[in-house]
N, C-alpha and C positions, 0 to 999 in steps of 0.2 A: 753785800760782802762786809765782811770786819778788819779793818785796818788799826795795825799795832802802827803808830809814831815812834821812828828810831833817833831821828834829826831832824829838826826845823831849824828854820833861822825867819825870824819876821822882819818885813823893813821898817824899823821904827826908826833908820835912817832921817827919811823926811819929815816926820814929828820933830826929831831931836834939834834938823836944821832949823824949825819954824819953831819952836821953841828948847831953847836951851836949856840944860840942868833940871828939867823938870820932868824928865822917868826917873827916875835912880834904877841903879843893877837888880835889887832886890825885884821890884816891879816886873822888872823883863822875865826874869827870872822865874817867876811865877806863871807867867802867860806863858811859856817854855812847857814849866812841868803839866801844864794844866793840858797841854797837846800833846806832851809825852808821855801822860799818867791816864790818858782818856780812850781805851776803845771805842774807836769810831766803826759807825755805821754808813756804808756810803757807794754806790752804784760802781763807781768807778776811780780815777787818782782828780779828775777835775770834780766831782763830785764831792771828795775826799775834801780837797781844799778849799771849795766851796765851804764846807760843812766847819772847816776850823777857823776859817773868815771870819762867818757869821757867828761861831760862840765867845770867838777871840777880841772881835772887832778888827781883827791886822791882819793886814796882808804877806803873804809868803812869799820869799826870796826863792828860798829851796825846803825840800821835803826829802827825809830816805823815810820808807816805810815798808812794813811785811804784811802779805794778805792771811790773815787768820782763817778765813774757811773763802 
């Protein structure tokens, strides 16, 4: 199946805590558009977020997304 990303949010929480000041917004920002600009290919929603895990390197808080076919 093809999955469109509407909304994510990554925990970059715990990086932030173990180290401070050193994402900047711009950063995140970009890991955002890169899961919101990217149809994905993916079995299923854990599959899905498996899939943005792995290209991402971060892990997902939440996800809204639309099944394309």
């Amino acid at each position: 199946m093809l999955f469109q990303v509407i909304k994510i949010e990554f925990d970059f929480d715990e990086y932030d805590d173990a180290y401070p000041n050193e994402l900047d917004d711009a950063y995140k920002q970009q890991i955002i558009e890169l899961a919101t600009n990217t149809i994905w290919q993916a079995d299923d929603e854990d599959d899905l977020d498996e899939e943005i895990t792995c290209s991402t390197g971060w892990c997902i808080k939440s996800l809204e997304y639309r099944i394309l076919t």
